[in-house]
N, CA, C and O atoms as CSV, one atom per row, in Angstrom:
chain,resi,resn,atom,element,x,y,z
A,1,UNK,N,N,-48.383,108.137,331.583
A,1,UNK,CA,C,-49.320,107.885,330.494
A,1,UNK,C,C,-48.606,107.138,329.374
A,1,UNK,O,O,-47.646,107.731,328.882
A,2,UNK,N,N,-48.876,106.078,328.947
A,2,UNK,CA,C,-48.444,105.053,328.219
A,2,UNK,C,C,-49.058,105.890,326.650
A,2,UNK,O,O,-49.989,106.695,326.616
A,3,UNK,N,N,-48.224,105.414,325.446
A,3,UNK,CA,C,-47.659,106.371,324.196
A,3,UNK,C,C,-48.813,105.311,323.373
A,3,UNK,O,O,-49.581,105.839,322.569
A,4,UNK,N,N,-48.883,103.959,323.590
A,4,UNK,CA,C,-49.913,103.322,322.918
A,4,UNK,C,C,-51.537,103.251,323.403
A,4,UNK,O,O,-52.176,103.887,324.241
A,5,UNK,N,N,-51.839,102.311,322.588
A,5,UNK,CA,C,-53.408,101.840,322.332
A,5,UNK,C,C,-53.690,100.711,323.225
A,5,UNK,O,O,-52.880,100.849,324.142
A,6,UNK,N,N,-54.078,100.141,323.351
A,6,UNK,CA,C,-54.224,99.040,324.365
A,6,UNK,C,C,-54.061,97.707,322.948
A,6,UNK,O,O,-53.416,96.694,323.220
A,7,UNK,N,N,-54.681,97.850,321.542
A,7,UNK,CA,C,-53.967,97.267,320.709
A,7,UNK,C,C,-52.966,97.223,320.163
A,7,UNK,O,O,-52.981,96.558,319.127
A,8,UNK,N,N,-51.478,97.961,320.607
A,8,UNK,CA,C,-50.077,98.186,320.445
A,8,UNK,C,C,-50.030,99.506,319.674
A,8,UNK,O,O,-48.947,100.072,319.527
A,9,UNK,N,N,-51.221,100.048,319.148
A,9,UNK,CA,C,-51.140,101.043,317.768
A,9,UNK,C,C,-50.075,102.265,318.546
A,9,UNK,O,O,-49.705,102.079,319.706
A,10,UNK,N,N,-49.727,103.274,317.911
A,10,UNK,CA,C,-49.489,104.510,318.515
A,10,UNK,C,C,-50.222,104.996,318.376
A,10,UNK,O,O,-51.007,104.682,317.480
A,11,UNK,N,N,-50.529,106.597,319.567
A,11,UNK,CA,C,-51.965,107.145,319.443
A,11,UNK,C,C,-51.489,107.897,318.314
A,11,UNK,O,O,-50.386,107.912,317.768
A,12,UNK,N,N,-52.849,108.687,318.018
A,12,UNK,CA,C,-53.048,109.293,317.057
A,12,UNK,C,C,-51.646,110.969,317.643
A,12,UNK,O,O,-51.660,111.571,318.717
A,13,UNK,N,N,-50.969,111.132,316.798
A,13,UNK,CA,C,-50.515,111.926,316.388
A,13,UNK,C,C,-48.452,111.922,317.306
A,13,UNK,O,O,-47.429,112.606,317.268
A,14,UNK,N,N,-48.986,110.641,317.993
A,14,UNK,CA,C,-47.554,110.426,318.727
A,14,UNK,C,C,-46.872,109.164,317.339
A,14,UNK,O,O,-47.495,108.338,316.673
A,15,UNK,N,N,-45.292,109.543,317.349
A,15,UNK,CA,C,-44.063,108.966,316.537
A,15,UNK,C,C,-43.805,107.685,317.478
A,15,UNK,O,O,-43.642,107.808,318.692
A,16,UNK,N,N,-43.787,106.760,316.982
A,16,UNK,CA,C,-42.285,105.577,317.254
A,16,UNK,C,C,-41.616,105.680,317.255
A,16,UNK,O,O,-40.976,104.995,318.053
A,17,UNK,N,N,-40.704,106.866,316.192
A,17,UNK,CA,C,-39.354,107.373,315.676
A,17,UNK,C,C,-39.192,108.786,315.673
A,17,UNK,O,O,-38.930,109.513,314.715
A,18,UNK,N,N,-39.411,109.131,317.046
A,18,UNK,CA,C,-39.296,110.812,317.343
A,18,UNK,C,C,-38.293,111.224,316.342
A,18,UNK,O,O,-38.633,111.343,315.165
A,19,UNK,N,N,-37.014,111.464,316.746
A,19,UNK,CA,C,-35.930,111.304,316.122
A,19,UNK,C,C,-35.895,111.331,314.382
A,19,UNK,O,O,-35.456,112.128,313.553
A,20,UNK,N,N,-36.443,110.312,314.333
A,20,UNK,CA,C,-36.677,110.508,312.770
A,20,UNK,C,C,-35.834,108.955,312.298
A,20,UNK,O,O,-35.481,108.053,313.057
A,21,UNK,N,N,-35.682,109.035,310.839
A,21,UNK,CA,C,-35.176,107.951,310.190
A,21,UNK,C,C,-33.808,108.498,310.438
A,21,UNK,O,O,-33.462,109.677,310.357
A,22,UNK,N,N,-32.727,106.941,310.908
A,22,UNK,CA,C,-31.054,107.607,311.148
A,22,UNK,C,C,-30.677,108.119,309.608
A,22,UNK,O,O,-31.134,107.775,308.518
A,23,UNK,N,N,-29.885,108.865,309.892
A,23,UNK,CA,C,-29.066,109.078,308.607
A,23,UNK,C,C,-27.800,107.515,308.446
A,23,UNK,O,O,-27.433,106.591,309.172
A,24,UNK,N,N,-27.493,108.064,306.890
A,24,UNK,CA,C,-27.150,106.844,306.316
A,24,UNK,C,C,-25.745,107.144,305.847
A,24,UNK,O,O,-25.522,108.301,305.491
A,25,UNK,N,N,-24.499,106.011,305.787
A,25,UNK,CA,C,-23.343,106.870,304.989
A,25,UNK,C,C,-23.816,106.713,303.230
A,25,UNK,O,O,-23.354,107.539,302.443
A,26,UNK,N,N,-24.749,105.610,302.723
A,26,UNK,CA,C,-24.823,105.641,301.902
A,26,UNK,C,C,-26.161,106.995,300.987
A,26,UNK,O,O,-26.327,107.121,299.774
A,27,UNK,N,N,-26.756,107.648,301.933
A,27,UNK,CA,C,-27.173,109.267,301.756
A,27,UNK,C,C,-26.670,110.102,301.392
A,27,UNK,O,O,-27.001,110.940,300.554
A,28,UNK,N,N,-25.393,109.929,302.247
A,28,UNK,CA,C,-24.293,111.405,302.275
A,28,UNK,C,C,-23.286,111.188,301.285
A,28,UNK,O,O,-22.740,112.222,300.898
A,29,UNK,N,N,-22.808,109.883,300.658
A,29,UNK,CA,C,-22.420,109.056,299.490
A,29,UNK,C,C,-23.080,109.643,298.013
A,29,UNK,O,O,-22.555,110.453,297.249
A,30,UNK,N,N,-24.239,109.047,297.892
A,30,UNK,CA,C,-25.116,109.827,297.125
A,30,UNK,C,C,-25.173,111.433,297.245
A,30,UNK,O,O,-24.812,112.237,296.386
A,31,UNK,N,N,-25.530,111.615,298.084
A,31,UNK,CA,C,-25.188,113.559,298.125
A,31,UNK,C,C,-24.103,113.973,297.031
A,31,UNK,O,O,-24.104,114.635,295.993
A,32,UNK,N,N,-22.989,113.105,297.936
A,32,UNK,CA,C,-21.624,113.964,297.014
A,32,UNK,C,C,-21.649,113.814,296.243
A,32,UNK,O,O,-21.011,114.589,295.531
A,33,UNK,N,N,-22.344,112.759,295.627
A,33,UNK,CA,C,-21.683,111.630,294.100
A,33,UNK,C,C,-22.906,112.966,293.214
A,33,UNK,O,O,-22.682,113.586,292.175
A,34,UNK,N,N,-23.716,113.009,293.798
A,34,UNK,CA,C,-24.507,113.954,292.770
A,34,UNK,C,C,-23.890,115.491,293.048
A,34,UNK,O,O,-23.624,116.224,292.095
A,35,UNK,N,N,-23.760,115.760,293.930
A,35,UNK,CA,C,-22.946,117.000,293.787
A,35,UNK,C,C,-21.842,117.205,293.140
A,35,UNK,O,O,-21.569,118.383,292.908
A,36,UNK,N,N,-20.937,116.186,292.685
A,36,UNK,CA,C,-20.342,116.274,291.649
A,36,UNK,C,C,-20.062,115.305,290.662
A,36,UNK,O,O,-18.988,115.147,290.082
A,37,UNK,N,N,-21.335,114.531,290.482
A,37,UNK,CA,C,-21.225,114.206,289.189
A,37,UNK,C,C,-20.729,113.984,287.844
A,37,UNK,O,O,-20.317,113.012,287.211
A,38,UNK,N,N,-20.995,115.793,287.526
A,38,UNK,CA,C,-20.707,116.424,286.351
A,38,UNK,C,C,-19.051,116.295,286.363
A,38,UNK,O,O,-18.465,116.023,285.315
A,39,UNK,N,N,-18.449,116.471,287.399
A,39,UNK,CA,C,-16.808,116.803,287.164
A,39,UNK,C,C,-15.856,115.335,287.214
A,39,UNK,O,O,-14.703,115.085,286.860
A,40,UNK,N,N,-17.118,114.393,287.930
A,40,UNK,CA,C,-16.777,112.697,287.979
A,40,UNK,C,C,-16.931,112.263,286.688
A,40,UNK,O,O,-15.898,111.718,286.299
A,41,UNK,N,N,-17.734,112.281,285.931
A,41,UNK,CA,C,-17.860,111.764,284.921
A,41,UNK,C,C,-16.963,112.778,283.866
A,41,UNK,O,O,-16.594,112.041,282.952
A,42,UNK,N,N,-16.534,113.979,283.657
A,42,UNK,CA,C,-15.686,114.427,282.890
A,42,UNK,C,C,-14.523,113.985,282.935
A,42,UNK,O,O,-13.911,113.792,281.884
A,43,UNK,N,N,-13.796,113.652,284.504
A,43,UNK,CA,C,-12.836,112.845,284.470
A,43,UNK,C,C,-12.564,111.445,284.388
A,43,UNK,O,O,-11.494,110.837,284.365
A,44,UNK,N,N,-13.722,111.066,284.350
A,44,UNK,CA,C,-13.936,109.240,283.946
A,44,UNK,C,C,-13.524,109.381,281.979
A,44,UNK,O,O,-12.747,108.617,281.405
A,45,UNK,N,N,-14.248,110.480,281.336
A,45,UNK,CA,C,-13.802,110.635,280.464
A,45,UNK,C,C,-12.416,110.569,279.602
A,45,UNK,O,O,-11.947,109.775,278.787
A,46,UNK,N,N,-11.884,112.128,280.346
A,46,UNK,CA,C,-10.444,112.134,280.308
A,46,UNK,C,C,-9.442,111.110,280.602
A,46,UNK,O,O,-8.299,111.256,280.168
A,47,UNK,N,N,-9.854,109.802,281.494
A,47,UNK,CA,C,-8.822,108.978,281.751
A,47,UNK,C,C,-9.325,108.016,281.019
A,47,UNK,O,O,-8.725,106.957,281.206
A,48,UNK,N,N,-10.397,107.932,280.073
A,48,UNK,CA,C,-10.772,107.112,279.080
A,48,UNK,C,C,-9.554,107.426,277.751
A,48,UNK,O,O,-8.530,106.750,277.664
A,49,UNK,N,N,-9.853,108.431,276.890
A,49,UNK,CA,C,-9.243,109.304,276.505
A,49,UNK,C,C,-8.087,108.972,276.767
A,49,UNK,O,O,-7.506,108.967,275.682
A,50,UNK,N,N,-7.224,108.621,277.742
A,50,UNK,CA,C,-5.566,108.918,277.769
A,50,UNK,C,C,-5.041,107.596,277.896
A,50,UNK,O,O,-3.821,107.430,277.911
A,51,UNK,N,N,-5.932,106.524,278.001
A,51,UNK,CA,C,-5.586,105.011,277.640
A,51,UNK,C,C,-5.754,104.107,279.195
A,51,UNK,O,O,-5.084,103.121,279.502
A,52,UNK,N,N,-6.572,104.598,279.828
A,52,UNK,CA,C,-7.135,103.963,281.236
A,52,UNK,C,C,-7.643,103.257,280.684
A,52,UNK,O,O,-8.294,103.745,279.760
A,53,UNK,N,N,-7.711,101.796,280.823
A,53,UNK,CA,C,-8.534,100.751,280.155
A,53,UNK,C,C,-9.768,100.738,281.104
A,53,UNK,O,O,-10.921,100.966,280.739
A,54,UNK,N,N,-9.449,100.498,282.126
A,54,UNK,CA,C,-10.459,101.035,283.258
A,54,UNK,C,C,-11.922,101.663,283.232
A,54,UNK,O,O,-13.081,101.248,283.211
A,55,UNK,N,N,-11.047,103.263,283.246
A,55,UNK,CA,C,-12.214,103.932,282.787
A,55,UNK,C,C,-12.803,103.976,281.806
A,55,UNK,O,O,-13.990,104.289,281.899
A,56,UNK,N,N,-12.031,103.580,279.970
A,56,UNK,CA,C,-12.266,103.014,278.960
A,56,UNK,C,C,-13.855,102.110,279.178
A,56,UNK,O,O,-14.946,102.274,278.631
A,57,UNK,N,N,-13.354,101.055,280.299
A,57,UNK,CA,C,-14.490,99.895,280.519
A,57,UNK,C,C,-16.151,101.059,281.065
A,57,UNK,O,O,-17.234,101.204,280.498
A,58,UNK,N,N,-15.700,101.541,282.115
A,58,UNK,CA,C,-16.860,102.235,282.680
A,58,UNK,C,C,-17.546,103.404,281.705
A,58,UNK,O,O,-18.742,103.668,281.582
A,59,UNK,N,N,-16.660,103.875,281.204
A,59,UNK,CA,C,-17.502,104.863,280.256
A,59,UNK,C,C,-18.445,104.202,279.268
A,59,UNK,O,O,-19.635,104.503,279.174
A,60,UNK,N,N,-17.705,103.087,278.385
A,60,UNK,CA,C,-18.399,102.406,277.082
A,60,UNK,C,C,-19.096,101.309,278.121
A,60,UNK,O,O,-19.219,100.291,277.439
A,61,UNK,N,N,-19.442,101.131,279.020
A,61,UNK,CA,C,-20.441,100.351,279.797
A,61,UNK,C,C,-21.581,101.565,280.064
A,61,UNK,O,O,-22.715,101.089,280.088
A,62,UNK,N,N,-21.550,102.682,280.222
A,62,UNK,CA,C,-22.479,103.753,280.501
A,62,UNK,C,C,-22.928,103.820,278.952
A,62,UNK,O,O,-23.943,103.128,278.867
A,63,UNK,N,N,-22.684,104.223,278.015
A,63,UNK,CA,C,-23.025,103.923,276.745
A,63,UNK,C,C,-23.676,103.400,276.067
A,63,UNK,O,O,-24.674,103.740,275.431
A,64,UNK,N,N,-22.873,102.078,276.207
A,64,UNK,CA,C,-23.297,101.119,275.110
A,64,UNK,C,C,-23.456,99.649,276.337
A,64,UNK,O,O,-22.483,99.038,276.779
A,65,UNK,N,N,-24.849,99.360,276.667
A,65,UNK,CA,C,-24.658,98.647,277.772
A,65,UNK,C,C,-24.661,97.036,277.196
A,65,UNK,O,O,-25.394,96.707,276.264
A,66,UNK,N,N,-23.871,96.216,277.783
A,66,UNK,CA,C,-24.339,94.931,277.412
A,66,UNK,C,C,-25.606,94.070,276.718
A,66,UNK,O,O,-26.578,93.774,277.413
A,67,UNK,N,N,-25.520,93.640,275.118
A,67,UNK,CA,C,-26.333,93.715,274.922
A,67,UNK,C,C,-27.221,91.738,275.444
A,67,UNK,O,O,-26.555,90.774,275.822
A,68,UNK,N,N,-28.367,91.748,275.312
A,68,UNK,CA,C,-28.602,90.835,275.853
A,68,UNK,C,C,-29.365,89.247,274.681
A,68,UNK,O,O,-29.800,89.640,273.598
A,69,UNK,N,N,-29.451,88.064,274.871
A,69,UNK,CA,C,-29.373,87.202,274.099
A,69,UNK,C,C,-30.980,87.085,273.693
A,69,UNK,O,O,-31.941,86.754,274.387
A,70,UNK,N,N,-30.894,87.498,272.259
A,70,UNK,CA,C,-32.256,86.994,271.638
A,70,UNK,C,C,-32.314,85.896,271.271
A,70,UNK,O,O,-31.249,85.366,270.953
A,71,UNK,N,N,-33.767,84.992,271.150
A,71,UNK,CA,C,-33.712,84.189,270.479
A,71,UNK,C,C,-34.126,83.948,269.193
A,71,UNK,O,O,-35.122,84.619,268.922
A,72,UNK,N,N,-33.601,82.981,267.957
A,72,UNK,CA,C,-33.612,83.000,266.968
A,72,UNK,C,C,-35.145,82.928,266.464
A,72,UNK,O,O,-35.715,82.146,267.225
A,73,UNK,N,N,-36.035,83.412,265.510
A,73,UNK,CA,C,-37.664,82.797,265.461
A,73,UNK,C,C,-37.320,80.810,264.938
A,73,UNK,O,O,-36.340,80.164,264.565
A,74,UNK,N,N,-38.415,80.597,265.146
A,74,UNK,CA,C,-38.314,78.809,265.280
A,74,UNK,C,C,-39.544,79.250,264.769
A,74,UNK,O,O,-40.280,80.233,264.854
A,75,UNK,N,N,-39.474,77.674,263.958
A,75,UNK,CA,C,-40.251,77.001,262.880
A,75,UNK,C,C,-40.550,75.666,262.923
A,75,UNK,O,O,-39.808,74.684,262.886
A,76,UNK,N,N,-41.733,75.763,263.005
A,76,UNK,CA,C,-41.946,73.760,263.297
A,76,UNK,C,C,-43.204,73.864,262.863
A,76,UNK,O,O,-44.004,74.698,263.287
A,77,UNK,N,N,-43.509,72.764,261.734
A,77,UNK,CA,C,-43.943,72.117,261.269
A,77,UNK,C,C,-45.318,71.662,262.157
A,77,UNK,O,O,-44.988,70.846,263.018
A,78,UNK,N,N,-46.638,71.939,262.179
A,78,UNK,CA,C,-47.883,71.393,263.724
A,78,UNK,C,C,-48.776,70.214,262.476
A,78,UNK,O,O,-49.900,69.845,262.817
A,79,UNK,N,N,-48.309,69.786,261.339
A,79,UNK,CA,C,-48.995,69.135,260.488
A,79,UNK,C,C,-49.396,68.070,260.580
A,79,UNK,O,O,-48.518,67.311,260.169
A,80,UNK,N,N,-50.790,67.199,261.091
A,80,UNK,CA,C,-51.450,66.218,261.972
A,80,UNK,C,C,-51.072,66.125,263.395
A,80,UNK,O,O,-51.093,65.146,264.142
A,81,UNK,N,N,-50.645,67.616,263.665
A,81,UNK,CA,C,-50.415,67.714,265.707
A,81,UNK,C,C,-52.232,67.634,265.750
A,81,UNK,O,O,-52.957,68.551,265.364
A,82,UNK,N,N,-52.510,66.876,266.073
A,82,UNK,CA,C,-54.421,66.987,266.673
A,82,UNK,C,C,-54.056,67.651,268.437
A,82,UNK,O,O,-52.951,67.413,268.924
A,83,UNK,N,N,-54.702,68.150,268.926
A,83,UNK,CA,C,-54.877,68.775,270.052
A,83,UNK,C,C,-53.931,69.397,270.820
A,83,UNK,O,O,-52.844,69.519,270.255
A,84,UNK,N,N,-54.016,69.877,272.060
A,84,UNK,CA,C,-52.769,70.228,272.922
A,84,UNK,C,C,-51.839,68.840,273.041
A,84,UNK,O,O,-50.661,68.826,272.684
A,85,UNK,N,N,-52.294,68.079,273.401
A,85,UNK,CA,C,-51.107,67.130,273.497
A,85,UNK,C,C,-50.460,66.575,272.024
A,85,UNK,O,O,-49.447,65.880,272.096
A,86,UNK,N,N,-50.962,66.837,270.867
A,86,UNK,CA,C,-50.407,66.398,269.486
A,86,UNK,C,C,-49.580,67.465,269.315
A,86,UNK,O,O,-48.842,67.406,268.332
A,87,UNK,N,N,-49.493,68.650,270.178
A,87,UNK,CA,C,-48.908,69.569,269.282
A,87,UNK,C,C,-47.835,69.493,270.225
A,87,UNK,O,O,-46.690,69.600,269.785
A,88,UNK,N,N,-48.108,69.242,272.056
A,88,UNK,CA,C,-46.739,69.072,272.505
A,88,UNK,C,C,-45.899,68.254,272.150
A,88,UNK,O,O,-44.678,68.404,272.187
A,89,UNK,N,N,-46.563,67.223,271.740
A,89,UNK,CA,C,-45.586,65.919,271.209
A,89,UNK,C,C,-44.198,66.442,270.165
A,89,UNK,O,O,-42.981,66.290,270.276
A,90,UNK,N,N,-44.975,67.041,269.247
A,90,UNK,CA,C,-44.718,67.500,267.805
A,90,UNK,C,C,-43.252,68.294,268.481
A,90,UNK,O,O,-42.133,68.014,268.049
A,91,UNK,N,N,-43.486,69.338,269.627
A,91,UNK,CA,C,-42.486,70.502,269.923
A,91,UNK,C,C,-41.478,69.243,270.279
A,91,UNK,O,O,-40.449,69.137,269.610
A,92,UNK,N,N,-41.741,68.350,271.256
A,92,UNK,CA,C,-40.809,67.306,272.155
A,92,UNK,C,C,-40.033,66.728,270.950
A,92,UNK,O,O,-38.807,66.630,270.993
A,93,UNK,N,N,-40.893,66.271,269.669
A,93,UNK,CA,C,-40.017,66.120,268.868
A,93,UNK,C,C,-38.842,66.494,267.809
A,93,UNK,O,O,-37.828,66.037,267.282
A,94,UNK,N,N,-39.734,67.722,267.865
A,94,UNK,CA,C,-39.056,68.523,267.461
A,94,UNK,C,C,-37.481,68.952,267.826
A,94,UNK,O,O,-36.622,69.016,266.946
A,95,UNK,N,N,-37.201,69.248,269.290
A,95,UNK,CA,C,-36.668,69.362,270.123
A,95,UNK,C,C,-35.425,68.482,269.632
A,95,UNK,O,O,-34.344,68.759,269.112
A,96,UNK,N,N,-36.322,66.799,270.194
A,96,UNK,CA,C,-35.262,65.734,269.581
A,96,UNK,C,C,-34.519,65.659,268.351
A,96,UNK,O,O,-33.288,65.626,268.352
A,97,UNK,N,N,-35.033,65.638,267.574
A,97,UNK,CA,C,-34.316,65.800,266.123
A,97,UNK,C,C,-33.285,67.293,265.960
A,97,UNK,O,O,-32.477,67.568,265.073
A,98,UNK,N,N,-33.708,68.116,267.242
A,98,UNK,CA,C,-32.883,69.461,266.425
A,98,UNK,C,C,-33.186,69.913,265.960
A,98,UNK,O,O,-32.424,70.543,265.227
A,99,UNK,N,N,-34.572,70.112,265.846
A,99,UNK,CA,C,-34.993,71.346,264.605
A,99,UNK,C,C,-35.299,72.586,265.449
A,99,UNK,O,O,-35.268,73.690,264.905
A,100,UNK,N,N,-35.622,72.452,266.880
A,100,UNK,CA,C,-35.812,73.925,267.755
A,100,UNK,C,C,-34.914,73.492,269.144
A,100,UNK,O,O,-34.693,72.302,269.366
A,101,UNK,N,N,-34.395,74.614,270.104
A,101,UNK,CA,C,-33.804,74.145,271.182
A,101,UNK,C,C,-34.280,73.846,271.992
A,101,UNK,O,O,-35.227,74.591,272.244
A,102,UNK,N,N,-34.086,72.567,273.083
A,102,UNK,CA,C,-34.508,71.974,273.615
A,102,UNK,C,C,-35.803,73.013,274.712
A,102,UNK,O,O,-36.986,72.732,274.903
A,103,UNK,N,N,-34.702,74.685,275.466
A,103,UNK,CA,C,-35.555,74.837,276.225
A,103,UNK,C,C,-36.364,76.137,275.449
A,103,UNK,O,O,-36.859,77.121,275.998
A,104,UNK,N,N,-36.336,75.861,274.227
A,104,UNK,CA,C,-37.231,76.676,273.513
A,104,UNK,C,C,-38.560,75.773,273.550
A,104,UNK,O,O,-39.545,76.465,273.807
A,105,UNK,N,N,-38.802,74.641,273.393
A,105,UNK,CA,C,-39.264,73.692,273.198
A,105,UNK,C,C,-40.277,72.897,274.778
A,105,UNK,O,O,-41.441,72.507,274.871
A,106,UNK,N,N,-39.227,72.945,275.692
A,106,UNK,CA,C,-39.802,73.393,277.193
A,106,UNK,C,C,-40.751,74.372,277.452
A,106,UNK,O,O,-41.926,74.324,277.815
A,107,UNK,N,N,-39.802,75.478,277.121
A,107,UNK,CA,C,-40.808,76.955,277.010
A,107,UNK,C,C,-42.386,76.875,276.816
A,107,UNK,O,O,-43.264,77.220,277.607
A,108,UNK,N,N,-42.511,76.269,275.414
A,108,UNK,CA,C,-43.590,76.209,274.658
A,108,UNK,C,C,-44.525,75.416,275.379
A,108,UNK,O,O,-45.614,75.767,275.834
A,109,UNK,N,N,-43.860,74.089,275.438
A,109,UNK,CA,C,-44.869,73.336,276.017
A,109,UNK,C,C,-45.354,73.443,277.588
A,109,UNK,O,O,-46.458,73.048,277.963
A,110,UNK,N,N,-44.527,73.940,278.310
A,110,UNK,CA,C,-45.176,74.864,279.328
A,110,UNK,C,C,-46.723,76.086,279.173
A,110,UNK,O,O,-47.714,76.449,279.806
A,111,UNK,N,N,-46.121,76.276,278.073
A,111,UNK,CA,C,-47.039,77.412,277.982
A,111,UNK,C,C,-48.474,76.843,277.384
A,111,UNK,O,O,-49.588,77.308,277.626
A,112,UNK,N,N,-48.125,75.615,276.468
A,112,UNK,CA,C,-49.645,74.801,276.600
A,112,UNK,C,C,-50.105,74.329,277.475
A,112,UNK,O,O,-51.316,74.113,277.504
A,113,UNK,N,N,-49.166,73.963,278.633
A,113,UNK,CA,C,-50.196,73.254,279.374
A,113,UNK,C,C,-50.708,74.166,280.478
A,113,UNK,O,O,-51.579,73.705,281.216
A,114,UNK,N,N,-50.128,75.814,280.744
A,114,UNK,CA,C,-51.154,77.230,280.623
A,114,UNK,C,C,-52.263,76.937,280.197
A,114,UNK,O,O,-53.173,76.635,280.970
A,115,UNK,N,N,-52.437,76.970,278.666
A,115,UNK,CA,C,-53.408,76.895,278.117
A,115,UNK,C,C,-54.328,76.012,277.964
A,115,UNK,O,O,-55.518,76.170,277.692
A,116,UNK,N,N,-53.734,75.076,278.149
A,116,UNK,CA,C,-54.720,73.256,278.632
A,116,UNK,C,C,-55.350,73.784,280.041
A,116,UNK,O,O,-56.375,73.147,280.280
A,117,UNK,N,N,-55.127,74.520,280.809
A,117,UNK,CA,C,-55.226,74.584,282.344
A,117,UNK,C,C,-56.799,75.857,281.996
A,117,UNK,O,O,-58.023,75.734,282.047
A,118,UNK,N,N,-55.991,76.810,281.711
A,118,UNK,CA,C,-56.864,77.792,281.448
A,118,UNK,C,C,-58.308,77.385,280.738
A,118,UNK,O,O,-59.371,77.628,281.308
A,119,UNK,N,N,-58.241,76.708,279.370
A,119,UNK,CA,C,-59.303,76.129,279.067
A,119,UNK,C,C,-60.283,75.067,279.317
A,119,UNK,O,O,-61.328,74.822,278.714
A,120,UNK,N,N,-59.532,74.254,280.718
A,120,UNK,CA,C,-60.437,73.463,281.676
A,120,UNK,C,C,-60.997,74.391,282.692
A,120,UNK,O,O,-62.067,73.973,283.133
A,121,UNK,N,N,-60.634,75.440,283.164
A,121,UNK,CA,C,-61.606,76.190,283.753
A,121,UNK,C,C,-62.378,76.912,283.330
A,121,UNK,O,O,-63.263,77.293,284.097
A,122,UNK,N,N,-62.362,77.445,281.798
A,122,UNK,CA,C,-63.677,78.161,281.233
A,122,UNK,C,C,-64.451,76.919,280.944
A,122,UNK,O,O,-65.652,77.123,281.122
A,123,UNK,N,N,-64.155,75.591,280.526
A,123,UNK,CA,C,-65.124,74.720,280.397
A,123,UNK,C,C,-65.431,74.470,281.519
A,123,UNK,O,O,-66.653,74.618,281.508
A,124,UNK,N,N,-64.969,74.016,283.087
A,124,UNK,CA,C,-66.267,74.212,283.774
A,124,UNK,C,C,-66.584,75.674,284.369
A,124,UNK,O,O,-67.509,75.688,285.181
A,125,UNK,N,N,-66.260,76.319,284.226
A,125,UNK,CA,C,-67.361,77.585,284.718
A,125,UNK,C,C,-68.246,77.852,283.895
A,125,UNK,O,O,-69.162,78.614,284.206
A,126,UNK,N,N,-68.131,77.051,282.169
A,126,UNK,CA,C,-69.586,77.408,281.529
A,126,UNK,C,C,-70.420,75.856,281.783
A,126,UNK,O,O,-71.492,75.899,281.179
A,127,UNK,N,N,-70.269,74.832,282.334
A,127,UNK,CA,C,-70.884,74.064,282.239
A,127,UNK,C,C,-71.252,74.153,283.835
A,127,UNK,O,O,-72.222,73.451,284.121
A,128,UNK,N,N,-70.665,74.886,284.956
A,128,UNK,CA,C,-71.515,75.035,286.153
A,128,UNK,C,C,-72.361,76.244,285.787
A,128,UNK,O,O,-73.071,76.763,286.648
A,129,UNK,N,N,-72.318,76.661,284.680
A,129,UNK,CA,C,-73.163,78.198,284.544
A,129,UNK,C,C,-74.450,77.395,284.345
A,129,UNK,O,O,-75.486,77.462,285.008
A,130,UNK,N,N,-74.115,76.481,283.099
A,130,UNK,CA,C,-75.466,75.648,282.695
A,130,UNK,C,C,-76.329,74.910,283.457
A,130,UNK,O,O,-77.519,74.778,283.172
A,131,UNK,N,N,-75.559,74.204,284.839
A,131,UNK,CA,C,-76.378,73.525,285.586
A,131,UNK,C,C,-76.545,74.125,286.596
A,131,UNK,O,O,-76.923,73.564,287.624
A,132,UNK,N,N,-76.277,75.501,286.508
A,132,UNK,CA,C,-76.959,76.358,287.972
A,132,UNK,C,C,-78.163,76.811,286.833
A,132,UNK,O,O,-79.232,76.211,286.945
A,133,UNK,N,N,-78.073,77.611,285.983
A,133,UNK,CA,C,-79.346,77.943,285.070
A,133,UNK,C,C,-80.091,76.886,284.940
A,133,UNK,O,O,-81.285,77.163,284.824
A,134,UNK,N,N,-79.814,75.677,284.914
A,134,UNK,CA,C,-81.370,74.437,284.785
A,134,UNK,C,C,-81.591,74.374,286.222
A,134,UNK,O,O,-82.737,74.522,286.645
A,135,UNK,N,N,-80.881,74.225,286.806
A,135,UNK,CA,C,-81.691,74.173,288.423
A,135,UNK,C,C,-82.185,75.481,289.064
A,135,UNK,O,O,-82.742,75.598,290.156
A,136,UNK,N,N,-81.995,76.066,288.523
A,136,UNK,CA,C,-82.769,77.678,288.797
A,136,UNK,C,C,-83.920,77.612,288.302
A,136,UNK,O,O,-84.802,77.659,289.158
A,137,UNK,N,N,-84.305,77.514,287.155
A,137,UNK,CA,C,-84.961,77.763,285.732
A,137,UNK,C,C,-86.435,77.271,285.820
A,137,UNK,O,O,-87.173,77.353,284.838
């Protein structure tokens, strides 16, 4: 008697993996590491403490973790930018002269032309709204 379905399934209540999932060394790794933990990290301590630069590194990395790069707020000027494309211009120029960073400036104008994208599809889904409502109507 064959263990499948005639569509490959297994029947109902028979395993693929009698056996089970193999065990792992990185399971039994974890096991220990949490089973002692508490006495790993007291001595990561202590050899902090006694001038291990080492453990020094790993402890104040558990701590105090790398901090990561913000960016500065930017300021630019949109004064006669007329539309999405007046205002990308404005960033591109911006950019050029140095007044914001280049891929701050990328960033942005990416993100208008999101918004250029986005607002050509609410304009036509309200203007196919309109000409399905007159040809309905």
């Amino acid at each position: 008697m064959t263990e499948r379905l005639r569509d490959g399934k297994w029947r109902p209540g028979v395993s693929g993996n009698p056996a089970g999932r193999p065990k792992s060394a990185t399971t039994e790794l974890r096991r220990q590491l949490s089973e002692h933990g508490p006495a790993l990290a007291a001595k990561a301590v202590e050899l902090a403490l006694a001038g291990d630069s080492t453990a020094l590194r790993i402890c104040l990395d558990r701590i105090s973790p790398t901090l990561k790069a913000q960016p500065a707020p930017i300021s630019v000027s949109l004064e006669g930018a007329e539309g999405l494309a007046g205002v990308s211009r404005r960033l591109v120029d911006a950019a050029a002269s140095g007044e914001i960073p280049a891929d701050v400036a990328s960033q942005l104008v990416g993100a208008l032309g999101q918004v250029a994208r986005i607002t050509e599809i609410d304009e036509l889904e309200r203007r196919l709204a309109k000409l399905e409502e007159a040809a309905n109507g």
